[in-house]
C-alpha positions, 0 to 999 in steps of 0.5 A, spaced: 332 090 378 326 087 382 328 081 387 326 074 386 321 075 392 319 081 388 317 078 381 315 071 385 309 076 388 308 081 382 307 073 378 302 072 384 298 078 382 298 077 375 295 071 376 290 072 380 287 078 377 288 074 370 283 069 374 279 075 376 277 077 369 275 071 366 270 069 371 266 077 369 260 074 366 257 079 360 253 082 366 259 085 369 262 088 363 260 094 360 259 095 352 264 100 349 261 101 342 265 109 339 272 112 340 279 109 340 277 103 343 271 097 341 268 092 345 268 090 352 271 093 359 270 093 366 270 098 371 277 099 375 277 103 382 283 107 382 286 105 389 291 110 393 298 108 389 296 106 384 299 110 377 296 108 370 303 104 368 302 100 374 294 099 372 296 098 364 301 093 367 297 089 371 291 089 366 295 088 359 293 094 356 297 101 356 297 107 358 295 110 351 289 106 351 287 107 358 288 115 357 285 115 350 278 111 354 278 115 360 279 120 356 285 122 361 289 128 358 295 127 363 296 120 365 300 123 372 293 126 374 289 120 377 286 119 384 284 114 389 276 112 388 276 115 381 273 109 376 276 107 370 275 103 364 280 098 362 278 093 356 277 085 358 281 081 354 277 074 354 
């Protein structure tokens, strides 16, 4: 079980990543148009620690998506630097 302290920042990320993502202007977007996912997505750069769960959670998607998009066949396999598409929900 998480602390408040905890939760307090993990709401902190959250709100500034949802505020990042409504900033991005259609330039900053890519199109994706075929596959399991249809319309809008920016590119992620995978940082050291990062696990799909935590990047699906953070971003409101799930770990399905983001390996059906990437086309990822083992969602434990992902490395710092490596980009990802993470659909924009806007």
């Amino acid at each position: 079980m998480k602390t408040k302290e905890e939760l307090n920042a993990l709401k902190e990320e959250v709100e500034t990543v949802s505020r990042k993502l409504h900033e991005l202007t259609d330039e900053e977007l890519v199109q994706v148009s075929g596959g399991a996912y249809l319309g809008y997505c920016f590119v992620y750069v995978i940082k050291k620690g990062d696990s799909l769960p935590v990047i699906a959670q953070r971003y409101g998607t799930t770990v399905e998506t983001l390996c059906e998009l990437n086309n990822i066949k083992n969602p434990n396999l992902i490395y710092a630097g490596n980009k990802l598409l993470i659909p924009y929900k806007g």
